[in-house]
C-alpha positions in Angstrom: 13.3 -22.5 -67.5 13.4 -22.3 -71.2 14.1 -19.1 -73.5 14.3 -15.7 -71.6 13.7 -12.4 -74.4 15.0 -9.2 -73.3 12.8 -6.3 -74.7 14.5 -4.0 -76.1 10.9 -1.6 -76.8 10.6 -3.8 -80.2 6.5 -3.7 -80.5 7.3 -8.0 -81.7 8.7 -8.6 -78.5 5.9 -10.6 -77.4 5.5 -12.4 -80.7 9.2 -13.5 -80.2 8.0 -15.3 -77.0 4.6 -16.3 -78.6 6.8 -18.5 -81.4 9.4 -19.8 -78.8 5.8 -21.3 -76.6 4.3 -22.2 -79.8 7.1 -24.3 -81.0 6.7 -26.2 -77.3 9.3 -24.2 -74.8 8.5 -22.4 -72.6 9.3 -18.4 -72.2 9.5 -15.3 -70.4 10.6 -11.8 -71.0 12.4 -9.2 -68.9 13.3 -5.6 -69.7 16.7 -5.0 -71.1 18.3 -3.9 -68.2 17.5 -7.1 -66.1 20.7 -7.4 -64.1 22.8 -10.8 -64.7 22.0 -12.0 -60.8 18.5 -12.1 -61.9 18.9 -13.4 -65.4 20.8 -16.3 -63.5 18.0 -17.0 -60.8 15.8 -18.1 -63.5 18.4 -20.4 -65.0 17.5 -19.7 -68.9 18.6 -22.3 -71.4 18.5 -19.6 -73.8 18.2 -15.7 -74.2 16.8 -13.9 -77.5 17.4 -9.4 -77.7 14.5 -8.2 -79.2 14.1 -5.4 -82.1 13.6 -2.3 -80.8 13.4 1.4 -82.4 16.6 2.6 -81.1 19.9 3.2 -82.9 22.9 1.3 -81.1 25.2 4.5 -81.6 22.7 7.2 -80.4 23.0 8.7 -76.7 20.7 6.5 -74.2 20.1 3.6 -76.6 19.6 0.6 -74.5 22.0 -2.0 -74.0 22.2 -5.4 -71.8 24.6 -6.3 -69.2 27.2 -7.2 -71.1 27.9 -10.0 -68.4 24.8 -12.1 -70.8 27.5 -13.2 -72.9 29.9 -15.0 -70.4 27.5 -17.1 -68.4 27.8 -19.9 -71.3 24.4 -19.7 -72.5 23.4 -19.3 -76.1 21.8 -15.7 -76.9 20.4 -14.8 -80.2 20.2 -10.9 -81.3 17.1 -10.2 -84.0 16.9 -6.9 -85.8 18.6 -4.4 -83.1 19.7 -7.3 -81.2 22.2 -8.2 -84.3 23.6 -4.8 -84.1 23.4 -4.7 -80.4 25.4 -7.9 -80.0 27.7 -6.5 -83.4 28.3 -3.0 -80.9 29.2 -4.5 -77.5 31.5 -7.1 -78.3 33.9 -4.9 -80.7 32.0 -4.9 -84.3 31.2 -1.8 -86.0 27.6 -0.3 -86.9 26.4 2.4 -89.3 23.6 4.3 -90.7 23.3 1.7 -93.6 23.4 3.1 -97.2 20.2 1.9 -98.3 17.2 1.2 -95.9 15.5 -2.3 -95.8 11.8 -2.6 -95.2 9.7 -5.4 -96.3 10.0 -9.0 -98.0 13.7 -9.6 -99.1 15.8 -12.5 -100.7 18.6 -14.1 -98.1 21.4 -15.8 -99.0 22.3 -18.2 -96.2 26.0 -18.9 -96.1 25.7 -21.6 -93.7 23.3 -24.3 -92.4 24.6 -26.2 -90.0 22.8 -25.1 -87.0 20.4 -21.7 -87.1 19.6 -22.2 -90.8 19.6 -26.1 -90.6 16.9 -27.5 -93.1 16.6 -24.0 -95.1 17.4 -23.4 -98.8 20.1 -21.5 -100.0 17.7 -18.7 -100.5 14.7 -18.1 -98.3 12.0 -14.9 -98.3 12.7 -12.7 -95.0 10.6 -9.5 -93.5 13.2 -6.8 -93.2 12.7 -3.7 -91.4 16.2 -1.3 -90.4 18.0 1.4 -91.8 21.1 0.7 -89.7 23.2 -2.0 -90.2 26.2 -4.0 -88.8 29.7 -3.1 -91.2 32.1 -5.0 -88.9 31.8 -8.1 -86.8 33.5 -8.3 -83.6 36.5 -10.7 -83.2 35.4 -14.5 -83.8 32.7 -13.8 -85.6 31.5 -14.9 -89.5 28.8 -13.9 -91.2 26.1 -17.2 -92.0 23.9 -14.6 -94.4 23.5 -11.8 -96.6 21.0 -9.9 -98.5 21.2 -7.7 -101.8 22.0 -4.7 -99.7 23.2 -6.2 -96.4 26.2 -8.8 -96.9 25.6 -9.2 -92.9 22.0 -10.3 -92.5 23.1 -13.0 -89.6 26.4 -14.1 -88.2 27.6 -16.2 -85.3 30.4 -15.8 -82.9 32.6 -17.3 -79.9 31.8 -15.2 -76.7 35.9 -15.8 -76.6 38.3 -17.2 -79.0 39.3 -19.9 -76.1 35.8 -21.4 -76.6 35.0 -24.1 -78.5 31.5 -23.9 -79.9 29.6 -21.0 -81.0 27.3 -19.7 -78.8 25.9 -16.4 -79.8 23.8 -15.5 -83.0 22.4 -12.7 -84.5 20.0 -12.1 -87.3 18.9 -8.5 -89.2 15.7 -9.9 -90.1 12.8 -10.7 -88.7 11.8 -14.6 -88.1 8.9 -13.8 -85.7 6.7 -12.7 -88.1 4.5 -14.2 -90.1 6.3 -12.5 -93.7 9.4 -14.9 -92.9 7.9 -18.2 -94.0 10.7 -19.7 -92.6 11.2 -17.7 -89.8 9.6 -20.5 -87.0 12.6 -23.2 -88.5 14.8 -20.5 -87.6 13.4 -20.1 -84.3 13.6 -23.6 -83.7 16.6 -24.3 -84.5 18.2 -22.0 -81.6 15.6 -23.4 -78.9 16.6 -27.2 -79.8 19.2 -27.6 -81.8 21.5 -24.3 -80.0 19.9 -24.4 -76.6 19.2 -27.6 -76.3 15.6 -27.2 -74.4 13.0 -29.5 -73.8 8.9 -29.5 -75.4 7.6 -28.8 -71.9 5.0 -26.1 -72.6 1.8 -27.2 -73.1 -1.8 -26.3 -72.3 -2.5 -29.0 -70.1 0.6 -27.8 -68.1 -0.6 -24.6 -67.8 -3.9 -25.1 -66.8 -2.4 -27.1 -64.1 0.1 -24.7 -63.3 -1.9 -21.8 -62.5 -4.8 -23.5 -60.5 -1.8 -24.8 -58.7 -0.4 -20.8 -58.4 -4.2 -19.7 -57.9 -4.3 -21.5 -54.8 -1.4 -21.0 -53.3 -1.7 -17.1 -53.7 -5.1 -17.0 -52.9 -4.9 -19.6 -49.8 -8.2 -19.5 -48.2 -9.4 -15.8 -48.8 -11.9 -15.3 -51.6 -12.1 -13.7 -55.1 -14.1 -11.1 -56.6 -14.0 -10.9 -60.8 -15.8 -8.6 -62.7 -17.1 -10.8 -65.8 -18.3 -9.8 -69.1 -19.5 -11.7 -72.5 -15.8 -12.0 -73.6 -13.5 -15.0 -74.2 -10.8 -13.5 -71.6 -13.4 -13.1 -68.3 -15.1 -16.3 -69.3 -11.5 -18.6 -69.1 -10.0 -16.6 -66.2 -13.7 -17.0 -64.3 -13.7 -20.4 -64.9 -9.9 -21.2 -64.0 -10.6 -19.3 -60.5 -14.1 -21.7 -60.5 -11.8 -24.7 -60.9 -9.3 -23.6 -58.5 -11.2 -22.1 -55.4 -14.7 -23.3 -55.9 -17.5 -21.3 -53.9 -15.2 -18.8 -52.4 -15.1 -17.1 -55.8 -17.4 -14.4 -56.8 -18.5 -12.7 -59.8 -20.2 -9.5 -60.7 -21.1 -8.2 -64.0 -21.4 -4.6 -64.4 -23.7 -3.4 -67.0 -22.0 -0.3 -67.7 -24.2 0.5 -71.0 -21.8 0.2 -73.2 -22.5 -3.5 -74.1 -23.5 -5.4 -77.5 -27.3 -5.9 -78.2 -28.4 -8.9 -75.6 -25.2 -8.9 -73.7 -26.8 -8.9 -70.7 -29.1 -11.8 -71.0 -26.8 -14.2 -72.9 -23.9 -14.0 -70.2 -26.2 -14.3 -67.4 -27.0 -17.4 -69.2 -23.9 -18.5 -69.6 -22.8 -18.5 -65.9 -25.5 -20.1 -64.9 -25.3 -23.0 -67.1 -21.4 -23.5 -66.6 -23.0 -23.5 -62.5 -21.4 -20.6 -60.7 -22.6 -20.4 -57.1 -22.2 -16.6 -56.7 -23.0 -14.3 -59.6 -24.1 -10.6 -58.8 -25.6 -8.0 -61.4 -25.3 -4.5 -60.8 -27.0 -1.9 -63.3 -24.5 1.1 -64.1 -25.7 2.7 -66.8 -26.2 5.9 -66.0 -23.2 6.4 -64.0 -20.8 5.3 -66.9 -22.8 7.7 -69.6 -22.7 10.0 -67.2 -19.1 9.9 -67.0 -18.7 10.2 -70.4 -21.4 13.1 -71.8 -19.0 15.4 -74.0 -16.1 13.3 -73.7 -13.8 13.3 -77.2 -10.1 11.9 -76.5 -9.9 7.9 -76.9 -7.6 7.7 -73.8 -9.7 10.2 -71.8 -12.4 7.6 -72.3 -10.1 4.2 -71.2 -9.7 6.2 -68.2 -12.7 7.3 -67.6 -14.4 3.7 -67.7 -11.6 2.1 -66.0 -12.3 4.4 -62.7 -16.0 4.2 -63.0 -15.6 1.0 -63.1 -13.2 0.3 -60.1 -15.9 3.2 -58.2 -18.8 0.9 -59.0 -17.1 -2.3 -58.5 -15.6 -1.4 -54.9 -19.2 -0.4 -54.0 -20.7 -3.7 -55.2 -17.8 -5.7 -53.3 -18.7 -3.8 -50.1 -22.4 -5.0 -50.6 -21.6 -8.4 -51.5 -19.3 -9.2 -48.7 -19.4 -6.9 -46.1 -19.5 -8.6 -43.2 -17.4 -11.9 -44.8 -14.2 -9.8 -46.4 -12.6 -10.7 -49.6 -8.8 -9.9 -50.4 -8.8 -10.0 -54.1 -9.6 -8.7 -57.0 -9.2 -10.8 -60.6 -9.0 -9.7 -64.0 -8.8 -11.3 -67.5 -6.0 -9.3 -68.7 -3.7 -11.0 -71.4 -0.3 -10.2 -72.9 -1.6 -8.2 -75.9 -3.3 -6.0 -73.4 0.2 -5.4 -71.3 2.2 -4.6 -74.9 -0.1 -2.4 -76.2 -0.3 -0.3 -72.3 3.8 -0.4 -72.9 4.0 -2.4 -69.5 7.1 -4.4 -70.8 9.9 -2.4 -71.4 10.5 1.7 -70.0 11.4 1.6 -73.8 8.2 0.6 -75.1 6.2 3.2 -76.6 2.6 3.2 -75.6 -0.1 2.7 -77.9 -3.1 3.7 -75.3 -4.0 2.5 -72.1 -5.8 -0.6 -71.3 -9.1 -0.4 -68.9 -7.7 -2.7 -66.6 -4.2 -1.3 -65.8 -5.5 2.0 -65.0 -6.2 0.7 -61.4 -5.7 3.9 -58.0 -3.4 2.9 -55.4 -6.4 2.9 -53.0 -8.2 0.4 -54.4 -8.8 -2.3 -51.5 -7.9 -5.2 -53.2 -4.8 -7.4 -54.3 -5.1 -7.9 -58.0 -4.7 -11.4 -59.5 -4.2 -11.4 -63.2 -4.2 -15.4 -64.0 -4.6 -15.0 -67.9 -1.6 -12.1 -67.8 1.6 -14.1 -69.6 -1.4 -15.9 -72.1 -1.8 -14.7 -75.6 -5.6 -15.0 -77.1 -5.1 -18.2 -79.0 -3.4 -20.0 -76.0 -6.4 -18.4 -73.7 -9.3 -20.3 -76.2 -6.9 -23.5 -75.9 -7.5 -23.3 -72.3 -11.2 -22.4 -72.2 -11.0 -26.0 -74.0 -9.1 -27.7 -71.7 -11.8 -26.1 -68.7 -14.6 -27.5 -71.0 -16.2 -24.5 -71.3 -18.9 -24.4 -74.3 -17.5 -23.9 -78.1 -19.7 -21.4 -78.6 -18.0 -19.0 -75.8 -14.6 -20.3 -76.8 -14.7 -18.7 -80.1 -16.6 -15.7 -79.2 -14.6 -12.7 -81.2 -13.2 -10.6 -78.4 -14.7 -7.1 -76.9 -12.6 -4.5 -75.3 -13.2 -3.8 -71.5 -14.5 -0.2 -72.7 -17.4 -1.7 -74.9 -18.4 0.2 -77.8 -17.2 3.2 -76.5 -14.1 2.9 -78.4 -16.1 1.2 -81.3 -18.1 5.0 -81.3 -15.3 7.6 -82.5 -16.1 10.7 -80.6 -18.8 11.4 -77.8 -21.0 8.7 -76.3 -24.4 8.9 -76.9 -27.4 7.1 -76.3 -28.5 7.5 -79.8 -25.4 6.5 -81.3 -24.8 3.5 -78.7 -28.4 2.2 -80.1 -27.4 3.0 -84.0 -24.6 0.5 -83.2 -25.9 -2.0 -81.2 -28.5 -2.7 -84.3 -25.7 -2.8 -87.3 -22.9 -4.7 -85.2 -26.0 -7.0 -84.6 -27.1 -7.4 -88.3 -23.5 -7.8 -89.3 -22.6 -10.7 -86.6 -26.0 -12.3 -87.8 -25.0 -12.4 -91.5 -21.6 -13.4 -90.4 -22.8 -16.7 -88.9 -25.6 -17.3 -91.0 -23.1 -17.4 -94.0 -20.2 -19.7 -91.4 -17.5 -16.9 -92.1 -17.8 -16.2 -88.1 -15.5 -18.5 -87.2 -13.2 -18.0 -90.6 -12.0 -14.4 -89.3 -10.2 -13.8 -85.9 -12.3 -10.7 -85.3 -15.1 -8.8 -86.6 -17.7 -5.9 -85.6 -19.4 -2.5 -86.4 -17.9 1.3 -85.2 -20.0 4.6 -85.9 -18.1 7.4 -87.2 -18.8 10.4 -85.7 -19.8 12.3 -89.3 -22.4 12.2 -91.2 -22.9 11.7 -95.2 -25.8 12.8 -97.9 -28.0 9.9 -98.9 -31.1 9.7 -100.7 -33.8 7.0 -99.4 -37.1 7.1 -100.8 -36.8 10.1 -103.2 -35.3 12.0 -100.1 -32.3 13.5 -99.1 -30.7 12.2 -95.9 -28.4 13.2 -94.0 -26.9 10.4 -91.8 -24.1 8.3 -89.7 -21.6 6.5 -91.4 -21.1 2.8 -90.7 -17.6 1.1 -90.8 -17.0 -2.9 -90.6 -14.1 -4.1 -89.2 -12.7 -7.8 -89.7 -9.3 -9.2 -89.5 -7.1 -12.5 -89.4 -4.7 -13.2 -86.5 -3.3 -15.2 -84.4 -2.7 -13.4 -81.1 -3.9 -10.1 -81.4 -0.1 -8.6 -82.5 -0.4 -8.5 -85.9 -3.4 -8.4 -87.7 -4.6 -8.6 -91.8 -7.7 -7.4 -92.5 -10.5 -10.7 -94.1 -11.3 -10.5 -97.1 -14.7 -11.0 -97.3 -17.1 -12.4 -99.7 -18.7 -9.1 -101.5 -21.5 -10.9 -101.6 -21.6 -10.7 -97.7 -20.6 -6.9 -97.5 -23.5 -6.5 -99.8 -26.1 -8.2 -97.8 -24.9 -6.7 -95.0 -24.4 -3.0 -95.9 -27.7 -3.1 -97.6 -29.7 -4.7 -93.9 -28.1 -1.9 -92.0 -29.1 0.7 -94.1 -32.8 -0.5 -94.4 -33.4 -1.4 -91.1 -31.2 0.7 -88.9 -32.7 4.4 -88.5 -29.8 6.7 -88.9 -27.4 5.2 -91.1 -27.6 5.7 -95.0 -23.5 4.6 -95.9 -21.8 1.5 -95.0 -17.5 1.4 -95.5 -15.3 -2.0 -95.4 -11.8 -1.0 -93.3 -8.9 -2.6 -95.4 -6.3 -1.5 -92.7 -3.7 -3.9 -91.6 -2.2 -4.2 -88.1 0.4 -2.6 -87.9 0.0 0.6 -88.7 -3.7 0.6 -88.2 -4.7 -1.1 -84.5 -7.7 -3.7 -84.6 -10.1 -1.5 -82.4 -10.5 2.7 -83.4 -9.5 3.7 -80.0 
């Protein structure tokens, strides 16, 4: 199968899987408390414990069936997963004297197999405050730090057997800060686990028209598209792997960018879809959400309106004919960030497409849902759909609803259609679109004192948002040109009635999120 991750509630839990696909092997992850019976079903080569924000010694931390150590299969522990593994099998952990966060200096003890081909000192990300005093019996330490002399080890799951077969490191080699990190990584898929470079694109895409078909059979498919990245690849995936009995409505729910409507009409048609329906929402949506404040109260709202418009648009496209399913372009950052992987995850907010009522008469098919952004583009290559699609920057389900901080109103929806316009514009004329992983305009819901033409204003605030990443999990915010910002700030001003201040968001992801709500 590859490498199985057990969440632990650690929000890098998915980029632990990302790296282990990116280096070529495939993965999957199951909560914590994943019994051994089903661990063993999927016949893992390998099993990594993620972080998580628990304390091993606290009441109702989670732990693993302990039974993962005896079934002769490697198992790495990272960040809570070192103390975890340090706890269970007779080591000793403590509140740790001083707390580690941030880039630190590691001193590897030993490179023969999880820090093969590393210095003697390499940069780490560190981020705990506990820490593992004791290891358990048959067990050395392969690292230290400054203030942690155990920043990995690895052990015997017995003192009978005669390799090592369980590791564990404090840091952090997911992320980006370790520079190192993806050697470290590699080294337990290949040289620990011994797995085979089986996960590739071309293998997915033929995988899931394969699992498209047999799921589907010979019912048909109703999608509700849109003008991002995500509905374009999962539309055209279902295209590819049912042909004409696929169907596709696009809900203009009045929340879109400026010219939304026209260029993803466009779109469908030229990639030659057989059956592609428009329905006009508008009012309903704004509608639904006149005086509405809370960011979540908003997902919700346009995630039912939705499902309400697009079960009445089903019944009047195939009434008489009957369709079964329902697809959607949801992705792995979307199921993280709606805590859908572990009951220890803390949710961040809900996603419009897992907000779904139990009567809704459809069986939902999800065929982007294990596929993180940069491995959905990959794909959109492989289906040939256009460039210019592929590297669209994504848009949230909810549209500039959550791009607006506060009420919805028409007013404000048309202030930043015009400025998210102008900036995208300036963006491409000056080719730093496609140098940033995501860019676009929000309206604060304040206004500032300006002076324009020798008189005082009193106006909405602009902010611009854009950020490097890879998958959506992390993100740094771009820095752009200030030549750019200026040209921009001083467009939207001039030619967008309302607006008399323009800010640049230098917030990194985490704390901050990508999108305002």
């Amino acid at each position: 199968m590859g490498i199985l991750v057990l969440d632990f509630g650690g929000q890098y839990t998915h980029l632990i899987a990302r790296r282990v696909r990116e280096l070529g092997a495939y993965s999957e992850i199951l909560s914590f408390d994943a019994s051994v019976e089903k661990i063993q079903k999927l016949k893992p080569e390998g099993i990594i414990l993620s972080g998580g924000p628990a304390s091993v010694y606290e009441e109702g931390a989670p732990f693993p069936d302990k039974g993962i150590f005896s079934l002769g299969i490697p198992v790495m522990g990272i960040c809570y997963g070192h103390q975890l593994i340090a706890k269970m099998l007779g080591g000793k952990v403590e509140k740790g004297g001083i707390k580690e966060y941030g880039k630190k200096e590691l001193q590897t003890l030993n490179k023969e197999d999880l820090f093969f081909g590393l210095e003697g000192k390499e940069i780490v990300w560190m981020s705990h405050g506990d820490e593992v005093k004791e290891l358990p019996p048959s067990f050395e330490a392969i690292a230290s730090s400054d203030d942690c002399p155990i920043a990995a080890s690895r052990g015997k799951a017995s003192p009978q057997d005669q390799r090592f077969t369980i590791y564990s490191v404090q840091f952090h080699p997911e992320v980006v800060h370790t520079p190192k990190g993806n050697q470290v990584i590699e080294n337990f898929i290949y040289r620990i686990c011994g797995c085979k470079k089986e996960w590739t694109i071309k293998d997915v895409s033929k995988r899931l028209v394969e699992e498209i078909g047999r799921a589907v059979a010979d019912e048909k498919v109703l999608i509700g598209v849109s003008g991002g990245v995500d509905s374009i690849v999962a539309a055209t995936l279902l295209n590819k792997a049912i042909g004409e009995r696929l169907h596709c409505i696009f809900i203009d729910n009045g929340l879109l960018r400026k010219n939304e409507k026209k260029e993803v009409i466009a779109a469908y048609e030229k990639l030659g879809f057989k059956h592609f329906h428009f329905v006009n929402a508008r009012e309903e949506f704004l509608e639904q959400l006149k005086g509405v404040l809370d960011p979540e109260e908003k997902r919700k709202r346009i995630g039912h309106t939705f499902i309400k418009v697009f079960e009445k648009a089903a019944k009047d496209v195939s009434e008489e004919e009957g369709i079964k399913f329902f697809a959607q372009g949801t992705i792995y950052p979307d199921r993280i960030e709606s805590a859908q992987a572990s009951k220890k995850a803390a949710k961040i907010k809900s996603h419009h497409n897992l907000t779904l009522p139990e009567q809704m008469s459809f069986q939902i098919i999800e065929p982007l849902k294990e596929l993180y952004k940069d491995e959905v583009r990959a794909l959109g290559r492989e289906l040939n759909i256009p460039e210019e699609w592929i590297k669209r920057h994504p848009f949230p389900g909810p549209g500039l609803a959550i791009r607006i901080l506060g009420e919805i109103t028409e007013e404000r929806l048309a202030i930043l259609r015009e400025a998210d316009a102008i900036y995208i514009e300036e963006l491409k004329k000056s080719d730093w679109y496609d140098k940033v992983w995501q860019a676009f305009a929000a309206l604060l819901p304040v206004k500032a004192v300006g002076v324009m033409g020798d008189q005082r204003t009193y106006e909405y605030i602009i902010t611009l948002r854009a950020v490097n990443s890879k998958d959506g999990m992390t993100a740094d915010w771009s820095k752009l040109p200030p030549e750019i910002l200026e040209r921009v700030s001083n467009r939207i001003v001039n030619e967008v009635k309302g607006v008399n201040r323009v800010l640049y968001d230098v917030s990194q992801k985490p704390p901050a999120t990508i999108e305002y709500e």
